[in-house]
MIZAVEX-518569 format. One record per residue (C-alpha): residue in one letter; residue number from 1; z negated, x, y negated. Coordinates in steps of 0.001 Angstrom, whole numbers, plus 524288, in hexadecimal, padded with zeros to 5 digits. Layout:
% MIZAVEX-518569
<"a", NUM, <Z, X, Y>>,
...
END
This chain:
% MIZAVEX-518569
<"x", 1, <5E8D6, 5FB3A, E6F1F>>,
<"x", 2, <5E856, 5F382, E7C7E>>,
<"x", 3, <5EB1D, 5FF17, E8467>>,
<"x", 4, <5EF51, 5F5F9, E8FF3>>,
<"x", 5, <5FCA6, 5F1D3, E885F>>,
<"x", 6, <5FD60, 5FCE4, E7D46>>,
<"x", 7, <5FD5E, 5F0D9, E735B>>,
<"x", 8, <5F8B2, 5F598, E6637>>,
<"x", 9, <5ED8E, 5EB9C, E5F0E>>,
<"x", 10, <5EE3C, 5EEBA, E5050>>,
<"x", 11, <5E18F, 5E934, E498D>>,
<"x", 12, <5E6AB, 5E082, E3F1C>>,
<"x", 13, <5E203, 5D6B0, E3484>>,
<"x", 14, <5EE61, 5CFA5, E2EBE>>,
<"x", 15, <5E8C2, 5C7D7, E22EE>>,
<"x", 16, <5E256, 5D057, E19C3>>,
<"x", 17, <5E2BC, 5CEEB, E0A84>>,
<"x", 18, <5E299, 5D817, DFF3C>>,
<"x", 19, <5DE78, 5D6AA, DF02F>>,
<"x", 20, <5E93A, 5CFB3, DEDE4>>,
<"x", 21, <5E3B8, 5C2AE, DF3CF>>,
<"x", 22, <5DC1E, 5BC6B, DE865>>,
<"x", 23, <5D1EE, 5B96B, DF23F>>,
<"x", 24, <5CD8A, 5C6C7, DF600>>,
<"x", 25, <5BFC0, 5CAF7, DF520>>,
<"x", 26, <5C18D, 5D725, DEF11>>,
<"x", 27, <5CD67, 5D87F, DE594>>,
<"x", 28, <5CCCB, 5E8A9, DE229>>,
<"x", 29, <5CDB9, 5EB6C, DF1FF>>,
<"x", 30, <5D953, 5F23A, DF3E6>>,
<"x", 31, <5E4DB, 5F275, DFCDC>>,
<"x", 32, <5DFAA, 6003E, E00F3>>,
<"x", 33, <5D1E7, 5FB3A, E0361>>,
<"x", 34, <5D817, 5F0F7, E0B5C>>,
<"x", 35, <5E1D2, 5F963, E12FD>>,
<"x", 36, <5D5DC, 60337, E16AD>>,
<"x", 37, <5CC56, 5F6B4, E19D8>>,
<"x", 38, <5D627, 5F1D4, E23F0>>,
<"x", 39, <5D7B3, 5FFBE, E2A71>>,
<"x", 40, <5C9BB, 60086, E29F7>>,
<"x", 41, <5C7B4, 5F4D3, E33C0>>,
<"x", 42, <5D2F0, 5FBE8, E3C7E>>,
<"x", 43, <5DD8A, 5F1E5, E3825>>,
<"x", 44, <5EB97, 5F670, E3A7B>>,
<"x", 45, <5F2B7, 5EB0C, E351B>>,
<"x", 46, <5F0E6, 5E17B, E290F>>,
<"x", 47, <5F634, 5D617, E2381>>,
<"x", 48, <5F517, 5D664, E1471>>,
<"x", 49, <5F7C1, 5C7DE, E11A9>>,
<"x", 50, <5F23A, 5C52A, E03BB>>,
<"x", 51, <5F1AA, 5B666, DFF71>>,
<"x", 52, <5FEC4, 5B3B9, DF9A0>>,
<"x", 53, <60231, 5C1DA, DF5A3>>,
<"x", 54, <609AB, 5CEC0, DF946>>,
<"x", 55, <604C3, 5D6B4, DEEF6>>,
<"x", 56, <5FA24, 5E035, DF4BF>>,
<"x", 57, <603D1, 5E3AB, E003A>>,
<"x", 58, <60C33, 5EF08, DFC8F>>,
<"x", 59, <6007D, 5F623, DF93F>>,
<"x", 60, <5F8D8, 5F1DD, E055B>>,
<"x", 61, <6031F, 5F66F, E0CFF>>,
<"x", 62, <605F3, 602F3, E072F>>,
<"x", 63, <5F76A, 606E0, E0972>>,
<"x", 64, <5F667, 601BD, E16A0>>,
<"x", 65, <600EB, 60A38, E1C75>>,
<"x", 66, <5FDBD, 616A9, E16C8>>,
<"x", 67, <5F143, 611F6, E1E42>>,
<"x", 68, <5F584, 60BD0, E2A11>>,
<"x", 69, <5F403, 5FEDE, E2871>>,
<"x", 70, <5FCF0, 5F4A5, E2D3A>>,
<"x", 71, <5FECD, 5EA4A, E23B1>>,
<"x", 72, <606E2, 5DDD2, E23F5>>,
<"x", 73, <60A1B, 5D71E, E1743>>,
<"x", 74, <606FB, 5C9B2, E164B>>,
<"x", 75, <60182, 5BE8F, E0F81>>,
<"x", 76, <5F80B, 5B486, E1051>>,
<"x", 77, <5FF4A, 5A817, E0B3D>>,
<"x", 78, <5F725, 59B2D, E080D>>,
<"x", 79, <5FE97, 58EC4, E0B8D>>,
<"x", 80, <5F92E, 581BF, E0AB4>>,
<"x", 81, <5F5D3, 580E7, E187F>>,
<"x", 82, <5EE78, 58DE4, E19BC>>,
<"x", 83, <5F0D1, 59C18, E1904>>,
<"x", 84, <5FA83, 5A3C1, E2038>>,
<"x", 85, <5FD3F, 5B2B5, E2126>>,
<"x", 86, <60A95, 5B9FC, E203B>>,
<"x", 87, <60CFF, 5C59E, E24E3>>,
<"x", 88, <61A48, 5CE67, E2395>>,
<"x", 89, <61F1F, 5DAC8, E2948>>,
<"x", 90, <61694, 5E781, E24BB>>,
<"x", 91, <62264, 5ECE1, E1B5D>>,
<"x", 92, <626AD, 5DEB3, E157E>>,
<"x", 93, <628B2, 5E163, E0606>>,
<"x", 94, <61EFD, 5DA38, DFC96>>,
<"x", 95, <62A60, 5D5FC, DF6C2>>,
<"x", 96, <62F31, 5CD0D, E01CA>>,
<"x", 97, <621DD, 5C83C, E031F>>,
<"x", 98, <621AB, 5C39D, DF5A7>>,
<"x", 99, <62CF7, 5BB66, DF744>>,
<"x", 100, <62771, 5B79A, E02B7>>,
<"x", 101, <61D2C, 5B0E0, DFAEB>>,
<"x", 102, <6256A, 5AB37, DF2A0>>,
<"x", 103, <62C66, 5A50E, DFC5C>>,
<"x", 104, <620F7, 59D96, E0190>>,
<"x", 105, <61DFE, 599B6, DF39D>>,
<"x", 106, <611DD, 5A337, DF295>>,
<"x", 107, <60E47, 5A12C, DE22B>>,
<"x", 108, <60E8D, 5AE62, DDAF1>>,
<"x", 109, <601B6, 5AAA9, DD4A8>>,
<"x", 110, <5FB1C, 5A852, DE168>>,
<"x", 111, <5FDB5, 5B6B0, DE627>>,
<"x", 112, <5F158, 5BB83, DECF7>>,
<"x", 113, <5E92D, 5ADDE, DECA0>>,
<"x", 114, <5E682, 5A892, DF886>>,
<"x", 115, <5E4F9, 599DB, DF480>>,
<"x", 116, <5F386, 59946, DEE35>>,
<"x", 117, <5FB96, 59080, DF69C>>,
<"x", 118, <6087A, 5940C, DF927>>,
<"x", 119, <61314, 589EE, DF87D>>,
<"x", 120, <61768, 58ABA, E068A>>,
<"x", 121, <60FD2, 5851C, E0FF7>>,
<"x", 122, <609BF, 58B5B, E1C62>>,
<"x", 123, <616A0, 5896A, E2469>>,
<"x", 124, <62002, 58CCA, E1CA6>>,
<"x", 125, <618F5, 59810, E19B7>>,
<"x", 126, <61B6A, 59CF0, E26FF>>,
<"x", 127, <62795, 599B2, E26CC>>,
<"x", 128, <62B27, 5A1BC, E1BD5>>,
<"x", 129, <620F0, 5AC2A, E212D>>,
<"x", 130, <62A62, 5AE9F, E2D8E>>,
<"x", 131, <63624, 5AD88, E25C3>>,
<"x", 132, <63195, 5BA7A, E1DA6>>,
<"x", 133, <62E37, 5C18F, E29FD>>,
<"x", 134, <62190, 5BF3F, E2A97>>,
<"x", 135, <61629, 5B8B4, E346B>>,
<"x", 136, <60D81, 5ACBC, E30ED>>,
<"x", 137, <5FEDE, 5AC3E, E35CB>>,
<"x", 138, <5F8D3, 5A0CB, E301E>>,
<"x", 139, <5EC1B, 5A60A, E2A18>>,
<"x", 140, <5DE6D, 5A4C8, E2FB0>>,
<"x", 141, <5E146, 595FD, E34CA>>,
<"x", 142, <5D43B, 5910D, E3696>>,
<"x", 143, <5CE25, 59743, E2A60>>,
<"x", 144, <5C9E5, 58B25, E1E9E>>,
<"x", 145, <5D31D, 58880, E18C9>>,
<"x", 146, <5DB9B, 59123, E189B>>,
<"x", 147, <5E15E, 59142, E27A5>>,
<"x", 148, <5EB23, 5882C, E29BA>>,
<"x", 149, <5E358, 581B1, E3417>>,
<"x", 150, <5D92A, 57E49, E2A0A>>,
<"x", 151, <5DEE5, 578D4, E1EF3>>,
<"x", 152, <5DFE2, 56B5B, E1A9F>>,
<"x", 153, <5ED5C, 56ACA, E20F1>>,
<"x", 154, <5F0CE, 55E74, E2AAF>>,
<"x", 155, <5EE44, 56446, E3916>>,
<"x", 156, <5FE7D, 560F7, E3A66>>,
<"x", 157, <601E8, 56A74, E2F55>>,
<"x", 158, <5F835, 57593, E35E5>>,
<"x", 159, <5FE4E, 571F3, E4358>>,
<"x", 160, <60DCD, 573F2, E3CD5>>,
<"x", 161, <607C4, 581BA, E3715>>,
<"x", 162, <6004E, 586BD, E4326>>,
<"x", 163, <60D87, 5835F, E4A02>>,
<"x", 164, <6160C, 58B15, E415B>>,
<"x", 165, <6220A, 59370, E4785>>,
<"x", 166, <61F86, 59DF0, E3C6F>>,
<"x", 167, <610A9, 59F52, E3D88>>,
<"x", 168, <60E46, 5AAE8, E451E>>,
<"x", 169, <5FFA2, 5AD07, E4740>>,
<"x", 170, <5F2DB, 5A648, E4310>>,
<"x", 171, <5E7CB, 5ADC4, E3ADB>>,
<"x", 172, <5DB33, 5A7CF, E416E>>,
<"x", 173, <5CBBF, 5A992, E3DD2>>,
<"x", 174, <5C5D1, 5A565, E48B8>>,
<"x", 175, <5C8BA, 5AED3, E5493>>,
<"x", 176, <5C4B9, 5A719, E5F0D>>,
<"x", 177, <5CFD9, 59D38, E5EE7>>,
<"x", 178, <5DADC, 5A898, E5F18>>,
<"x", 179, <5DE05, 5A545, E6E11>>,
<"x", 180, <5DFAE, 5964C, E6A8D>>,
<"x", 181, <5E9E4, 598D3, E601B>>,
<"x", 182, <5F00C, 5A3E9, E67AE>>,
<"x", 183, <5F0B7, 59A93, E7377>>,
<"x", 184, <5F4AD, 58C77, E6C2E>>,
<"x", 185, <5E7D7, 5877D, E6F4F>>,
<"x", 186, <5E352, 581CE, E62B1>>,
<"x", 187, <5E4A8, 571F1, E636F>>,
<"x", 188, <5F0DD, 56EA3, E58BA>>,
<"x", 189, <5F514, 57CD2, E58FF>>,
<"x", 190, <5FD83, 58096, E6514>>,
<"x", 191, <603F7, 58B82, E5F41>>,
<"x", 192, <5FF8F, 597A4, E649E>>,
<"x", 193, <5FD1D, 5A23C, E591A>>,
<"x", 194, <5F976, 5B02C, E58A3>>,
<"x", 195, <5ECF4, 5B09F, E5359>>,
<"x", 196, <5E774, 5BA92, E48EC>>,
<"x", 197, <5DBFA, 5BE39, E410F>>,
<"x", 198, <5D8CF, 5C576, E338D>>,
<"x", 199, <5D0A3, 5C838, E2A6C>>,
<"x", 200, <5D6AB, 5C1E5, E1E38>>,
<"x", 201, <5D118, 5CB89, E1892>>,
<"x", 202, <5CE8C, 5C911, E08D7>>,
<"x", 203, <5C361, 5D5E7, E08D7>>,
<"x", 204, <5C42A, 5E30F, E0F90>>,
<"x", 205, <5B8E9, 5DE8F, E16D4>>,
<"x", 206, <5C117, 5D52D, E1CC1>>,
<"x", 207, <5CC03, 5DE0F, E2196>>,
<"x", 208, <5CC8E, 5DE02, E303F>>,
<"x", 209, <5C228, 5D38E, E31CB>>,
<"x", 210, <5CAF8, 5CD23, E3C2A>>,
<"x", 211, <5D500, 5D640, E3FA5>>,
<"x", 212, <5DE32, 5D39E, E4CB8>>,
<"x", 213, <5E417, 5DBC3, E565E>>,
<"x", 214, <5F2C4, 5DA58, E5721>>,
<"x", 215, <5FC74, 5E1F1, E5FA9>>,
<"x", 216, <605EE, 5E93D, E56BF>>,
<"x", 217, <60C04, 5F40E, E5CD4>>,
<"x", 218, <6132C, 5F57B, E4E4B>>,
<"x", 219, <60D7E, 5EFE8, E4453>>,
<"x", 220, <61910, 5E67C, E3EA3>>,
<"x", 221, <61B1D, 5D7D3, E3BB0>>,
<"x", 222, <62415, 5D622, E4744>>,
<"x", 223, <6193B, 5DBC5, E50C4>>,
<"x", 224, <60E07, 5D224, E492A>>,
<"x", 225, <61707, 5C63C, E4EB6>>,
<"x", 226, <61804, 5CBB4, E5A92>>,
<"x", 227, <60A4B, 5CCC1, E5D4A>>,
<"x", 228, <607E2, 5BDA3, E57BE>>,
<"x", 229, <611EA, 5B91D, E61FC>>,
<"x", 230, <60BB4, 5C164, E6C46>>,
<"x", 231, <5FD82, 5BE18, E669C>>,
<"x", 232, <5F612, 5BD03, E75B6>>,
<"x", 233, <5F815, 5CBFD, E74F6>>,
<"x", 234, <5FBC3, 5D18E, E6875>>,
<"x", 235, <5F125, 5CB81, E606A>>,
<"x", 236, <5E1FD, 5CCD0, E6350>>,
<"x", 237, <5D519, 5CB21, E5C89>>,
<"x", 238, <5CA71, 5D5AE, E59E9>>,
<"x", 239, <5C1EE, 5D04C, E6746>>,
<"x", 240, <5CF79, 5D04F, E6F26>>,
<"x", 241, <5D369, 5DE03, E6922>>,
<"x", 242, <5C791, 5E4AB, E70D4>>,
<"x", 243, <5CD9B, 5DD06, E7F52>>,
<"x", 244, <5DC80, 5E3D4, E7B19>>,
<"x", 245, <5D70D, 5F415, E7A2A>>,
END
């Protein structure tokens, strides 16, 4: 709480998977485990977003609110020019996400594996990501290779995608640069971009690992976007969170 303004900070870490990503370390944890291993780091919010699937989140989310956990439903989608997480309104139905793979030509077979490409690319992805309801953040950008911003894409093509009207926030790994994004500073990339972090979490170990403070006063889609457009005071890392209290 930053008593000065009454604006609430809810600890949160929006990119965590479940056993249903083919990649996970462990494949007998359990949504439960994982539900209790993000309240155990003091996490109010999550972002299930499994690698091309839905299927773990009506159970996730049953669990989590009898428990108090927050939990957006998304996905983490691989395009050809890097990763991107979607995330939807806390009550939007498994079924709509479904066809909301489909529609970005997500293969059936490639459910939960991270290194099936879907057959939209990275734009149109967030295109069709705001045309469900939902907000883009391009996925840990300057992770190999992965990020868009390191992939073997032409610098034009990551210029066109950092410039995108339906990208709404960047994931990024390395801290330190957060003000340059936030402020436009970053030579090629004028765009000024809420910035995030999170754990990606594919172990319970990793749950939290890189949480972010975000000012929620209701925990909702609507107030998400609101603190991305208002980043400079909405949004603030773990060694900013101690200058808000």
């Amino acid at each position: 709480m930053n008593q000065a303004t009454g604006l609430v900070f809810r600890k949160s870490d929006l990119h965590v998977h479940t056993s249903e990503s083919t990649c996970y370390r462990d494949r007998s944890v359990t949504d439960e485990q994982i539900v209790d291993a993000a309240l155990s780091t003091a996490l109010e919010v999550v972002g299930i977003t499994d690698h091309n699937s839905v299927a773990s989140l009506d159970d996730i989310r049953h669990i989590a609110g009898e428990k108090g956990l927050f939990v957006f439903p998304g996905i983490e989608l691989t395009t050809r020019s890097g990763h991107v997480v979607a995330l939807f309104e806390l009550d939007t139905p498994v079924d709509k996400l479904e066809d909301f793979l489909d529609s970005v030509e997500a293969d059936p077979e490639g459910r939960g594996d991270g290194g099936a490409i879907i057959g939209n690319s990275m734009e149109e992805v967030f295109q069709k990501i705001a045309e469900w309801g939902g907000l883009a953040i391009a996925a840990h950008i300057d992770r190999w290779p992965i990020g868009f911003l390191e992939t073997n894409e032409p610098r034009q093509v990551k210029m066109s995608i950092h410039a995108n009207k339906d990208l709404s926030a960047l994931e990024i790994t390395v801290p330190e640069k957060k003000g340059l994004w936030n402020g436009g500073q970053v030579r090629d990339y004028p765009k000024k971009y809420a910035c995030i972090q999170a754990s990606d979490a594919h172990s319970l170990n990793d749950i939290g690992r890189r949480p972010v403070y975000i000012q929620m006063d209701e925990v909702s889609l609507s107030s998400l976007n609101l603190a991305f457009l208002e980043h400079e005071t909405r949004i603030v890392f773990p060694d900013e969170y101690s200058e808000t209290k």
